[in-house]
DSSP file (Angstrom, degrees, kcal/mol; ACC not computed):
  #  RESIDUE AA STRUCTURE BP1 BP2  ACC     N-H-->O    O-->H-N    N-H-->O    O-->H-N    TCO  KAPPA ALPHA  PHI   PSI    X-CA   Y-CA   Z-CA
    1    1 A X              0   0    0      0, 0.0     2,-0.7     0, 0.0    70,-0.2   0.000 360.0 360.0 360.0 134.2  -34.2   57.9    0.4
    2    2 A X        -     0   0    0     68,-3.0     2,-0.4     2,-0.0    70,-0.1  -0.794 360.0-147.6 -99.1 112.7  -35.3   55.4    2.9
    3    3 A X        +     0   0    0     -2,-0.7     2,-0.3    68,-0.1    67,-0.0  -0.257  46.5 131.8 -50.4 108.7  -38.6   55.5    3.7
    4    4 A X        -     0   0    0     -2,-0.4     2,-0.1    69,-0.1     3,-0.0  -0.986  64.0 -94.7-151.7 165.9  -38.5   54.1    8.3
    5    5 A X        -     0   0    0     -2,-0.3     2,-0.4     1,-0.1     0, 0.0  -0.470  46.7 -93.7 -77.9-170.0  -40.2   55.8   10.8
    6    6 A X        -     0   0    0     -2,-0.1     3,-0.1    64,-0.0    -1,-0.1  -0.753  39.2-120.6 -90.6 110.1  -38.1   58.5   12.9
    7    7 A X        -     0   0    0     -2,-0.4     2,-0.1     1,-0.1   142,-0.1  -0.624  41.1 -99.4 -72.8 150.7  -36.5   56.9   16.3
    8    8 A X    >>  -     0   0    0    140,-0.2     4,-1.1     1,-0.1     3,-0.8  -0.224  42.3-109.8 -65.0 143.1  -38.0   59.0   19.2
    9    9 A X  H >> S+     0   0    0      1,-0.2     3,-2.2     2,-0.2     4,-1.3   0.994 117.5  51.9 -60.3 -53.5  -35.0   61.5   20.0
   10   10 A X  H 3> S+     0   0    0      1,-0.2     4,-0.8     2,-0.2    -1,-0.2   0.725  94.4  70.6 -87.6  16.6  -33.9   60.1   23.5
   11   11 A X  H <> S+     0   0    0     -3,-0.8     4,-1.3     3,-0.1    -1,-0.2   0.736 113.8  37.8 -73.7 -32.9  -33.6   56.3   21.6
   12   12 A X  H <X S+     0   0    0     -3,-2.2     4,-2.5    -4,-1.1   136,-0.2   0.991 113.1  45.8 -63.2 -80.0  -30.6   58.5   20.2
   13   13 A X  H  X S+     0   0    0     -4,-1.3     4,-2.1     2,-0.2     3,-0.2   0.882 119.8  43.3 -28.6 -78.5  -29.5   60.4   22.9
   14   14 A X  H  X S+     0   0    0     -4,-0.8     4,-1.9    -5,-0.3    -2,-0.2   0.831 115.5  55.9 -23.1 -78.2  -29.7   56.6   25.0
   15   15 A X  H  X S+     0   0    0     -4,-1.3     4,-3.9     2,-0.3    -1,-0.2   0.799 109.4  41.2 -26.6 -64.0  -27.9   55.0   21.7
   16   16 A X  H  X S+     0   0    0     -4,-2.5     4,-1.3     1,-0.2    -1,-0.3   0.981 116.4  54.3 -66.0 -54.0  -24.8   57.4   21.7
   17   17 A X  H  < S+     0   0    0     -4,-2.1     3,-0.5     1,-0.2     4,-0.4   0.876 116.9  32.4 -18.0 -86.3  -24.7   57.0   25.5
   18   18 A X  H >X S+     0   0    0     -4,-1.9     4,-2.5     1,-0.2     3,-2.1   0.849 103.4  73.1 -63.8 -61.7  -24.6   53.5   25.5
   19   19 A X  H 3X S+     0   0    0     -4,-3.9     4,-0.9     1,-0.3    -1,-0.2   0.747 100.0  40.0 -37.2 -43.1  -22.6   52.5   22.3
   20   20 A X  H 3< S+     0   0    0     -4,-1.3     4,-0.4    -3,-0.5    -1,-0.3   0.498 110.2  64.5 -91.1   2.5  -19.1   53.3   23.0
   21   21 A X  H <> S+     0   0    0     -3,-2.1     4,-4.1    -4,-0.4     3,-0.4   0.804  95.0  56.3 -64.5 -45.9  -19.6   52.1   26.4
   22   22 A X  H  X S+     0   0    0     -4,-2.5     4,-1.1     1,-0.2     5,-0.2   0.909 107.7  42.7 -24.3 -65.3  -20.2   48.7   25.6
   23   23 A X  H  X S+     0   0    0     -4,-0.9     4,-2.3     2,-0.2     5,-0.3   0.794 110.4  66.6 -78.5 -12.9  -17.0   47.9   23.6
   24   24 A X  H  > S+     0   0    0     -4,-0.4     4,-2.2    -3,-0.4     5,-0.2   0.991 107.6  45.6 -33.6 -70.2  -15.1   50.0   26.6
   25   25 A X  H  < S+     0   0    0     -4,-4.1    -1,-0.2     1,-0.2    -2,-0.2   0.629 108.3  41.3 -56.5 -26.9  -16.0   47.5   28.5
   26   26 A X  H >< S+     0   0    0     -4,-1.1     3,-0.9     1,-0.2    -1,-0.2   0.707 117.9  52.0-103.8 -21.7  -15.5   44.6   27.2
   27   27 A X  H >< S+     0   0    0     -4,-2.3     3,-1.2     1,-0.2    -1,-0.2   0.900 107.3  54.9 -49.3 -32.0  -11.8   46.0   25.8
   28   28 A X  T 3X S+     0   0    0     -4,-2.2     4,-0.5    -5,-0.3    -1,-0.2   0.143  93.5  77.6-111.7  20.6  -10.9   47.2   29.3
   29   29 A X  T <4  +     0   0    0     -3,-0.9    -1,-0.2    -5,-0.2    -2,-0.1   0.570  69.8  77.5-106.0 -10.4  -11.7   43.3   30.8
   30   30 A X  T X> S+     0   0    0     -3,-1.2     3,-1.4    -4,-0.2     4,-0.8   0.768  88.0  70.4 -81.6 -18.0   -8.7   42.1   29.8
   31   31 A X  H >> S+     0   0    0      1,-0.2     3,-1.0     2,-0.2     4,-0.6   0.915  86.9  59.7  11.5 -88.4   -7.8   44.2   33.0
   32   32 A X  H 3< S+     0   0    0     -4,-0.5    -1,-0.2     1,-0.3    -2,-0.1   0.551 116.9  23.7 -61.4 -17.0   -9.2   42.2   35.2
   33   33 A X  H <4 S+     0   0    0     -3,-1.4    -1,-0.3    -4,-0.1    -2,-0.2   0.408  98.3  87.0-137.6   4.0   -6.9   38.7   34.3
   34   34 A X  H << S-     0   0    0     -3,-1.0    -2,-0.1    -4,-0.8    -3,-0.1   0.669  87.0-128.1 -88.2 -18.5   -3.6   40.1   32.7
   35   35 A X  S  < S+     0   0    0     -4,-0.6     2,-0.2     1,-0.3    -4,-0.1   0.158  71.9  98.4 108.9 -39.6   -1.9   40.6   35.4
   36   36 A X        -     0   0    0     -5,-0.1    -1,-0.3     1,-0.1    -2,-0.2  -0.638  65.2-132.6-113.4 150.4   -0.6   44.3   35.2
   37   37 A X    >   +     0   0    0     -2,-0.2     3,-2.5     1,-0.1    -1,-0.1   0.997  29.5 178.1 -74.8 -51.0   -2.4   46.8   37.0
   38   38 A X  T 3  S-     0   0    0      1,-0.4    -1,-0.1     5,-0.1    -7,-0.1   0.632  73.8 -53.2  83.5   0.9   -2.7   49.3   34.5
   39   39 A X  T 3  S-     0   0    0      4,-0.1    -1,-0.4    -8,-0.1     4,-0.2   0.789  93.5 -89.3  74.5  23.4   -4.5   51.7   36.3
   40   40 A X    <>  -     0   0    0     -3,-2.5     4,-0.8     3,-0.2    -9,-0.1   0.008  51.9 -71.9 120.1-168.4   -7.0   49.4   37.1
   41   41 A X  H  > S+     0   0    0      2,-0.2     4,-2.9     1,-0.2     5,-0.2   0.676 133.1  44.6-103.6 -21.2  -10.2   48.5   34.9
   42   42 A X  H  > S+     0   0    0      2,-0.1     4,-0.5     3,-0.1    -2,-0.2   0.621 112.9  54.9 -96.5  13.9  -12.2   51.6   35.5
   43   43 A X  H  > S+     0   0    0     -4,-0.2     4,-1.4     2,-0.1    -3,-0.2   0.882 115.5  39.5 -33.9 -67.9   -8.8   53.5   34.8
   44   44 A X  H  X S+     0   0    0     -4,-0.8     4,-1.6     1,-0.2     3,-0.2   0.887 116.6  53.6 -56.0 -60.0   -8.6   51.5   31.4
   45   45 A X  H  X S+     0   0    0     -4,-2.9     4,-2.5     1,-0.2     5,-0.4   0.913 105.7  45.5 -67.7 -39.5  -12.2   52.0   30.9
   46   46 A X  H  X S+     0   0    0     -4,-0.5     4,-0.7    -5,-0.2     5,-0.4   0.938 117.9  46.9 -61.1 -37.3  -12.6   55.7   31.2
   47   47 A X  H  X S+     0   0    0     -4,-1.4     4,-0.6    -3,-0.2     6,-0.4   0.856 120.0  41.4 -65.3 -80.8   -9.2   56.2   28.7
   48   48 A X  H  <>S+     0   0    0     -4,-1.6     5,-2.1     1,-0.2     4,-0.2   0.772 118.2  47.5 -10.3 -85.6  -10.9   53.4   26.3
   49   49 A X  I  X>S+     0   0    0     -4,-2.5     4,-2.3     3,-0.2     5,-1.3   0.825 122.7  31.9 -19.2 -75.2  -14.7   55.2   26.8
   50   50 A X  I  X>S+     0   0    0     -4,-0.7     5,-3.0    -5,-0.4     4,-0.8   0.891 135.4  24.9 -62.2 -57.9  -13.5   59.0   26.1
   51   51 A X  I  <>S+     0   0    0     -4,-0.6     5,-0.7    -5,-0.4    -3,-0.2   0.900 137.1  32.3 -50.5 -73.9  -10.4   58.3   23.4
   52   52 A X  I  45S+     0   0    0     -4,-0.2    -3,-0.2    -5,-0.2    -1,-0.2   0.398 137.8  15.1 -10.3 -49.3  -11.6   55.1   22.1
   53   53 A X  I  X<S+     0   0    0     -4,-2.3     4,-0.9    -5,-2.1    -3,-0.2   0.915 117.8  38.3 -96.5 -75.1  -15.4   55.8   22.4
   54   54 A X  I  X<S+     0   0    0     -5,-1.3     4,-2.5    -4,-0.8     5,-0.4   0.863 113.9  48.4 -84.1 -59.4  -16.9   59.2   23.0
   55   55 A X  I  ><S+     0   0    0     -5,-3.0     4,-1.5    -6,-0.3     5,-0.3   0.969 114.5  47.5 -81.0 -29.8  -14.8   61.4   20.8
   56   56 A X  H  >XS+     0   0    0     -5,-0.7     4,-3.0    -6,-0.4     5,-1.3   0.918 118.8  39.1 -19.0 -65.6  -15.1   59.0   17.9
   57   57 A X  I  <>S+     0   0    0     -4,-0.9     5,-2.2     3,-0.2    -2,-0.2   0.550 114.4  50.4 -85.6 -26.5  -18.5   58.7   18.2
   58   58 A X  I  <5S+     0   0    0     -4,-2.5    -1,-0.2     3,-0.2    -2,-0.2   0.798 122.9  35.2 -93.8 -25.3  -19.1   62.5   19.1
   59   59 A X  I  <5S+     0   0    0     -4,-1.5    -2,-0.2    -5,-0.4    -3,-0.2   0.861 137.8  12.4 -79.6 -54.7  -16.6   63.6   15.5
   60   60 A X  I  X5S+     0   0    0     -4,-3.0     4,-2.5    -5,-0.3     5,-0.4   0.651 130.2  47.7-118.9 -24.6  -17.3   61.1   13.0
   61   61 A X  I  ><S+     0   0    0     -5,-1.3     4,-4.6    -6,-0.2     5,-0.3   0.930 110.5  49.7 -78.6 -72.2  -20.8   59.0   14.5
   62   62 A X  H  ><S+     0   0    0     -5,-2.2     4,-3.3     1,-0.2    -1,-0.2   0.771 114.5  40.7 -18.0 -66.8  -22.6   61.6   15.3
   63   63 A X  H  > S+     0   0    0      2,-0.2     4,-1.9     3,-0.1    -1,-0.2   0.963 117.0  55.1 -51.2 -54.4  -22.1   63.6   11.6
   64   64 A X  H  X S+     0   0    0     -4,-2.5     4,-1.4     2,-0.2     5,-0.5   0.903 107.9  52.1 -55.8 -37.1  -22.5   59.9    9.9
   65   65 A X  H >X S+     0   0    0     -4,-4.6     3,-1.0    -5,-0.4     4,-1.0   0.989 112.8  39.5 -56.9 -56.6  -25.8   59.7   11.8
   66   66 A X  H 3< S+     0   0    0     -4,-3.3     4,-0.4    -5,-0.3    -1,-0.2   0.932 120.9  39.7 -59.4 -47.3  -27.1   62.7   10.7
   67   67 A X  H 3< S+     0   0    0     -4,-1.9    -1,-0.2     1,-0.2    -2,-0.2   0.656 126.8  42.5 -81.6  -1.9  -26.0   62.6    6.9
   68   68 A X  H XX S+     0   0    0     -4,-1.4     4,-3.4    -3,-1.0     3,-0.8   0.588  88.6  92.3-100.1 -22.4  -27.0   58.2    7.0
   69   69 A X  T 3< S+     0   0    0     -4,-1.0    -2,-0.1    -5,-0.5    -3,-0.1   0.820 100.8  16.7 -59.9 -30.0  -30.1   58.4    8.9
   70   70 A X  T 34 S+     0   0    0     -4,-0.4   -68,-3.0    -5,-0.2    -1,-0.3   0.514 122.6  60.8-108.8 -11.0  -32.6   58.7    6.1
   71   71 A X  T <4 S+     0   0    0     -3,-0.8     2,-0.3   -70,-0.2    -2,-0.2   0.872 104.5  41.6 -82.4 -33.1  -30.2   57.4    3.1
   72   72 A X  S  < S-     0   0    0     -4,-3.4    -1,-0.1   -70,-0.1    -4,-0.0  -0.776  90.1 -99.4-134.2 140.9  -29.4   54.0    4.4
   73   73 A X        -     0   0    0     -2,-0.3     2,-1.5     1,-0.1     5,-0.1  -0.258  31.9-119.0 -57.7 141.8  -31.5   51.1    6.1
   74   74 A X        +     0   0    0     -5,-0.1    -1,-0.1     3,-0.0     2,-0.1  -0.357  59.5 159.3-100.1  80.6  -31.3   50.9    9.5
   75   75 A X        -     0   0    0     -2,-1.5     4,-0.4     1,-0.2    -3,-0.0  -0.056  54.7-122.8 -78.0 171.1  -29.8   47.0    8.9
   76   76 A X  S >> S+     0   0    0      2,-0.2     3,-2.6     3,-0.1     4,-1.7   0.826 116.8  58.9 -92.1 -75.9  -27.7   45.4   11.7
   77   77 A X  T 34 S+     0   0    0      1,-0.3     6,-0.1     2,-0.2    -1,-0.1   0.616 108.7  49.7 -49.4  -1.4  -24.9   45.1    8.7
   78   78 A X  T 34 S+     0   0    0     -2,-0.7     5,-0.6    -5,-0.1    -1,-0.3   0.540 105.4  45.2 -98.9  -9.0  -25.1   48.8    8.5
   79   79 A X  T <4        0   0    0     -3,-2.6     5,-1.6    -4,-0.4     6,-0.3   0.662 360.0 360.0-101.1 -39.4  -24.8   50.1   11.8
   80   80 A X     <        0   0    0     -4,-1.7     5,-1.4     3,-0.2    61,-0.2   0.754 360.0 360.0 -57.7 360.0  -21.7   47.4   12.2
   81        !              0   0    0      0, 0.0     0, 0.0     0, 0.0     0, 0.0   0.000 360.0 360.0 360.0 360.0    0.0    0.0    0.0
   82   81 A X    >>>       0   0    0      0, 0.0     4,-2.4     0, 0.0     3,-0.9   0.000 360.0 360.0 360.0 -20.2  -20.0   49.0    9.4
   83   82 A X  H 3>5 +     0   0    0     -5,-0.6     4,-1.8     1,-0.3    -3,-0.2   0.805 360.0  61.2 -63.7 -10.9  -20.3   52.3    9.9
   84   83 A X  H 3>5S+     0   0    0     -5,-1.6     4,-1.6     2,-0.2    -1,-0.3   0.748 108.7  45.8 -82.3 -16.8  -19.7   51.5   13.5
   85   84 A X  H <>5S+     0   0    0     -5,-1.4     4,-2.4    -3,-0.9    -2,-0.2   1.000 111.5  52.3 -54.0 -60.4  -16.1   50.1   12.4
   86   85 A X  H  X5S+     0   0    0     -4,-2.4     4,-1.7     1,-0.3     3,-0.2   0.928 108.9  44.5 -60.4 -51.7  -15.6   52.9   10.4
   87   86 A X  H  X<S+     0   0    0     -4,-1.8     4,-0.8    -5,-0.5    -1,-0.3   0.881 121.5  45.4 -31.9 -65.3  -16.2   55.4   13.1
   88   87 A X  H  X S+     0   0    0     -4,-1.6     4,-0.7     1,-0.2    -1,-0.2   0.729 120.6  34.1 -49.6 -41.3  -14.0   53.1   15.5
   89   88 A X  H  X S+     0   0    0     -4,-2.4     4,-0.9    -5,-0.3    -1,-0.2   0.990  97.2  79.8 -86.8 -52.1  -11.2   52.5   13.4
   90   89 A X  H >X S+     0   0    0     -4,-1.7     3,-2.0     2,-0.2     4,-0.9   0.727  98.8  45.3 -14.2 -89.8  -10.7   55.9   11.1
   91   90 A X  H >X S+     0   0    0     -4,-0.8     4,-3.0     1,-0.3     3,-2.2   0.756 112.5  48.0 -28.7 -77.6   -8.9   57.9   13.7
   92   91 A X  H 3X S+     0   0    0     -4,-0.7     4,-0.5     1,-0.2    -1,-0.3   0.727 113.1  48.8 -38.6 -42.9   -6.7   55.1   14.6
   93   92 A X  H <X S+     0   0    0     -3,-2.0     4,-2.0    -4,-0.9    -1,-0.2   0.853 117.2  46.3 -41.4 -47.6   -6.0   54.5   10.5
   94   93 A X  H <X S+     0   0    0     -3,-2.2     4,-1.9    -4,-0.9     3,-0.4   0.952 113.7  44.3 -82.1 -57.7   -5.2   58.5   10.3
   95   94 A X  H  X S+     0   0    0     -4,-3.0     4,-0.7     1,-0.3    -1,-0.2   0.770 111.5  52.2 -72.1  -3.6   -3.1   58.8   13.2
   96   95 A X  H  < S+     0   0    0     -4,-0.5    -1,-0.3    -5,-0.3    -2,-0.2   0.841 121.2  34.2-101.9 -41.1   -1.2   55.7   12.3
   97   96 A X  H  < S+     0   0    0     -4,-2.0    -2,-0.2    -3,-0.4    -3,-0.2   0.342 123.3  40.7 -99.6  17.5   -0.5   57.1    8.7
   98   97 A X  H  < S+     0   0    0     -4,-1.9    -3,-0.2     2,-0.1    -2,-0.2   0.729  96.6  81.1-109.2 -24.3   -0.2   60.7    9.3
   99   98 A X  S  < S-     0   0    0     -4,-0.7     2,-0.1    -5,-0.4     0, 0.0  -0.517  89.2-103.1-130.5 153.4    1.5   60.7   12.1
  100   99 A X        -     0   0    0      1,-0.2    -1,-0.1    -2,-0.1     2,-0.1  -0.393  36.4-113.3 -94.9 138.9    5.7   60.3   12.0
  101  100 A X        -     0   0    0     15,-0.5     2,-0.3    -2,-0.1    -1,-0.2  -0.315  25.7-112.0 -56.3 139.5    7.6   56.7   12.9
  102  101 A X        -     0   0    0     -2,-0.1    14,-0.6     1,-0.1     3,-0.2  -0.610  34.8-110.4 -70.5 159.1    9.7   56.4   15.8
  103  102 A X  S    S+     0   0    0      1,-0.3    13,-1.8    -2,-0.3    12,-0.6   0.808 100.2   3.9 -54.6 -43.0   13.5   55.8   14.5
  104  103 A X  E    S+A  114   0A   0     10,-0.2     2,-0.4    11,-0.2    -1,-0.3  -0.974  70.5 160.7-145.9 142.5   12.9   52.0   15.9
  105  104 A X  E     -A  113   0A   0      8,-2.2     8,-0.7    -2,-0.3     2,-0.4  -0.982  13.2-174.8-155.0 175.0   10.4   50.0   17.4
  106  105 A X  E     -     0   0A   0     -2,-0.4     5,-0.3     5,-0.2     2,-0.3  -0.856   8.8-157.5-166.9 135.9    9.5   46.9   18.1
  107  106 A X  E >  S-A  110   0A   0      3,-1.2     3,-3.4    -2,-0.4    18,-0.1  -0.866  79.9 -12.2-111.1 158.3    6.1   45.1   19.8
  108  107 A X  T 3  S-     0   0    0     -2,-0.3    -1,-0.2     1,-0.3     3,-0.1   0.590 132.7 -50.1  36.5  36.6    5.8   41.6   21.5
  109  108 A X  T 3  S+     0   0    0      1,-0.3    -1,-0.3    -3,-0.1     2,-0.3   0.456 114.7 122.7  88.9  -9.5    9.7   40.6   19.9
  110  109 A X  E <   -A  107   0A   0     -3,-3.4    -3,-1.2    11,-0.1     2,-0.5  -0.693  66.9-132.0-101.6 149.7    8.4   41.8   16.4
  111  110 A X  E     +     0   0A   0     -5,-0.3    11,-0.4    -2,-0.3    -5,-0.2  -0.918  35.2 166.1 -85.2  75.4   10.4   44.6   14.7
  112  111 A X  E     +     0   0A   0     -2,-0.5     7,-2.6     9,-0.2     2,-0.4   0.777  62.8  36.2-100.0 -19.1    7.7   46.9   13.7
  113  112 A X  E     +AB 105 118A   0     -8,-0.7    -8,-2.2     5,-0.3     2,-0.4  -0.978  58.6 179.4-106.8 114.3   10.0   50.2   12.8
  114  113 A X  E >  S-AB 104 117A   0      3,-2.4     3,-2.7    -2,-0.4   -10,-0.2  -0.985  79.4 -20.0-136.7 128.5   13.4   50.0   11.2
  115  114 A X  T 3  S-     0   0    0    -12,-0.6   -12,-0.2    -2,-0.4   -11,-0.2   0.850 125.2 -53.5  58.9  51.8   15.1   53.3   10.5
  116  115 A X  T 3  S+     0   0    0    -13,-1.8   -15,-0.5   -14,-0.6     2,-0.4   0.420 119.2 101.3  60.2  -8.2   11.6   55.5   10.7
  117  116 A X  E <  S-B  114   0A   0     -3,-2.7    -3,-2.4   -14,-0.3    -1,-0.2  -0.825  77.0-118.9-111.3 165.5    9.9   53.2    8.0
  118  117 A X  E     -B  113   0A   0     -2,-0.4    -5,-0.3    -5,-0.2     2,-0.3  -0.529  26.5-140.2 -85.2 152.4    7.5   50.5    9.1
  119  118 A X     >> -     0   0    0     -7,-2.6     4,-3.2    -8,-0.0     5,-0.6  -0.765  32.7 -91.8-115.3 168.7    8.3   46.9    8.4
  120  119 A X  H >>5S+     0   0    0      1,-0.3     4,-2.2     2,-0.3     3,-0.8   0.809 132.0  49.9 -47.8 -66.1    6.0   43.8    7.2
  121  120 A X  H 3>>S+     0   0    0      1,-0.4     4,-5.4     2,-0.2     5,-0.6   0.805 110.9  48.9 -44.1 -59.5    5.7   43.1   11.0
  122  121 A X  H 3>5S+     0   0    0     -3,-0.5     4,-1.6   -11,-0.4    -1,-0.4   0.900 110.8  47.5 -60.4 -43.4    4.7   46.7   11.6
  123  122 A X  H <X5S+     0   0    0     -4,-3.2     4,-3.4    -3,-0.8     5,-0.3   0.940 116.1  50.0 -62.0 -58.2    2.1   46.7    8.6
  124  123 A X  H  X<S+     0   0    0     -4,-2.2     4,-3.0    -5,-0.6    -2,-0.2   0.984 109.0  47.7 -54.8 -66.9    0.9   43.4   10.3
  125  124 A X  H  X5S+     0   0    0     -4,-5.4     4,-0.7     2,-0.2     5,-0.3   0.925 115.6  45.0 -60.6 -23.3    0.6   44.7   13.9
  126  125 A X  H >X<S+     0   0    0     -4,-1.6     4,-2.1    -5,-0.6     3,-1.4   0.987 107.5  55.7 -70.4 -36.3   -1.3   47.8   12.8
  127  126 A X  H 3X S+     0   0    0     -4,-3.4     4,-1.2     1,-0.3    -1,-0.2   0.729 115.5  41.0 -92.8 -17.8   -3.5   45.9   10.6
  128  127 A X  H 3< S+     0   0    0     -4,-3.0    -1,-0.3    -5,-0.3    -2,-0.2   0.200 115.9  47.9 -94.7  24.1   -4.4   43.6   14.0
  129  128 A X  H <X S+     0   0    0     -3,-1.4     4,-2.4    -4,-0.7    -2,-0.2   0.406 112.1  47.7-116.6 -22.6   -4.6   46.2   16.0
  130  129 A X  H  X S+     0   0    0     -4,-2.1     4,-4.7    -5,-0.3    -3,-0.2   0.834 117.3  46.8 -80.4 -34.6   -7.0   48.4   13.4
  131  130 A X  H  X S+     0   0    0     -4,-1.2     4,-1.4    -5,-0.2     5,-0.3   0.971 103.1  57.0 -85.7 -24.2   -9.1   45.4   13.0
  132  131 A X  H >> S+     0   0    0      2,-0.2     3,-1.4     1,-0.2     4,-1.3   0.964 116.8  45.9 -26.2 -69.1   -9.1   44.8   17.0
  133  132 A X  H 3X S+     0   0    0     -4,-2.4     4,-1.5     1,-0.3     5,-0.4   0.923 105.6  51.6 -39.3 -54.2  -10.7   48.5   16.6
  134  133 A X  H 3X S+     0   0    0     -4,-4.7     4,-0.9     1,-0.3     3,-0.4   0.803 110.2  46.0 -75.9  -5.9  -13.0   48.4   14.1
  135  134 A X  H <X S+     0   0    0     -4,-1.4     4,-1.4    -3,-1.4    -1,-0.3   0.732 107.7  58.6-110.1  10.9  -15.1   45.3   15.4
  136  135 A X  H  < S+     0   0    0     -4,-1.3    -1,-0.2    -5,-0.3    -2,-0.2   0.590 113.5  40.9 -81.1  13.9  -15.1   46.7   18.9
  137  136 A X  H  X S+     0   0    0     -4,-1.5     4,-0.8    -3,-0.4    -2,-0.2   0.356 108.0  59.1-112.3  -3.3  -16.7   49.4   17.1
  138  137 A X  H  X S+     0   0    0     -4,-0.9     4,-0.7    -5,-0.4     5,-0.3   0.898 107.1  48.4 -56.0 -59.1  -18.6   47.0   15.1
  139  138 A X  H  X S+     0   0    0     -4,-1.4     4,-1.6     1,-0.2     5,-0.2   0.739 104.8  57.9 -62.6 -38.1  -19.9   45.9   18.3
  140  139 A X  H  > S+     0   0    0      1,-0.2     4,-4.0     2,-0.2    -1,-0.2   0.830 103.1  51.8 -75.3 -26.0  -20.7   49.5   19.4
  141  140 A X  H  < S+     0   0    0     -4,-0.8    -2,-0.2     1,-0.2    -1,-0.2   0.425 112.1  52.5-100.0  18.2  -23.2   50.3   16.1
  142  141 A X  H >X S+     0   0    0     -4,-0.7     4,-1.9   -63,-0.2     3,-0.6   0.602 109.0  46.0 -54.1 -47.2  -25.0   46.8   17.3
  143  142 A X  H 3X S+     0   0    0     -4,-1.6     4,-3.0    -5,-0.3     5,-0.3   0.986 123.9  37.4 -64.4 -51.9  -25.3   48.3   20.8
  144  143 A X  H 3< S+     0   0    0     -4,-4.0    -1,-0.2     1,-0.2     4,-0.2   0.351 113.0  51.1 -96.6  34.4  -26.6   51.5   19.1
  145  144 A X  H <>>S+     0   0    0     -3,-0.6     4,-2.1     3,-0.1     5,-0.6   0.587 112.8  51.6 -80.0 -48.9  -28.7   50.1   16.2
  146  145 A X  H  X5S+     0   0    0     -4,-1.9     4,-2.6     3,-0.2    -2,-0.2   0.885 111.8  44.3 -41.3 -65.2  -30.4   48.1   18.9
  147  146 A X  H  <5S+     0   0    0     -4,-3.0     3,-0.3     2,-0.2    -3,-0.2   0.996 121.6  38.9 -57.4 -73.3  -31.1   51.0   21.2
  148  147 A X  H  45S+     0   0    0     -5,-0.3    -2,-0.2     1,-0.2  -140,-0.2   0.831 131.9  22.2 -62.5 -46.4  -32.3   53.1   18.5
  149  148 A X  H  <5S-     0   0    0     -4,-2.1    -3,-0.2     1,-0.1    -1,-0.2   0.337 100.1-126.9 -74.6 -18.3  -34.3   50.5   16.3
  150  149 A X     << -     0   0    0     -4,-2.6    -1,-0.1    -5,-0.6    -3,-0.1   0.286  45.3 -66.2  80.3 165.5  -34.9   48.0   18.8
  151  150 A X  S    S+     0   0    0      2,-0.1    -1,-0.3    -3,-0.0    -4,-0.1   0.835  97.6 114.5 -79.3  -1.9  -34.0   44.6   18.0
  152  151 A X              0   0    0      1,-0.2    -3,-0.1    -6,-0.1     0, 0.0  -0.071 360.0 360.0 -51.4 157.8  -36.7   44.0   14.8
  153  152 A X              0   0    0    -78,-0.0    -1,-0.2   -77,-0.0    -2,-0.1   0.338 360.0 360.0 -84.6 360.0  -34.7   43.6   11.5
């Protein structure tokens, strides 16, 4: 067990609030210069926030918080990963649980051939998971910060 004091309860509250908005935002900015509308950037951001963000953070952070909160220091390199993990999990699960299309293909790459994934497919998922996890990296900074304030 690790001995820290107890963050005041709406340092939490604030914390959960705040984390997954952060990396919303700064995902959803590429908006703003890309060119496509896209349903605009607070379109983008609210899908980003709630998919992306909130129910992550409200499923897996939330439960991690509680079962972490006293085991593990509350380090900046701990709040990243476990903010990866939050971020990224879903996306991992849904990406290997969930059935190929017949064919696909991203940016010219050939990521699907005959419902099994190809080296190209392995390759975008695996930049598109780590894309996830450090804007959820980025989110257990925002809420290590809020909750622990910046001392190390």
């Amino acid at each position: 067990m690790i001995a820290a004091a107890r963050p005041e309860t709406w340092r939490v509250v604030l914390a959960f609030a705040l984390a997954p908005a952060v990396p919303a935002t700064v995902a959803s900015a590429t908006t703003l210069w890309d060119g496509h509308d896209n349903g605009g950037w607070f379109g983008t951001w609210k899908l980003y926030a709630v998919v992306g963000g909130y129910l992550p953070a409200l499923l897996l952070g939330l439960p991690a918080w509680f079962v972490l909160r006293n085991r593990v220091a509350p380090g900046y390199g701990a709040a990243m990963l476990a903010g990866a993990i939050v971020a990224a999990l879903p996306w991992v699960l849904l990406a290997l649980l969930a059935g190929n299309p017949d064919n696909a293909s991203q940016g010219g790459v050939v990521t699907v051939v005959d419902g099994t994934r190809t080296l190209g497919g392995w390759i975008a998922l695996l930049r598109s998971v780590g894309l996830i996890a450090a804007l959820g990296a980025l989110g257990g900074v925002v809420f290590r910060v809020v909750v622990h304030g910046r001392r190390s």
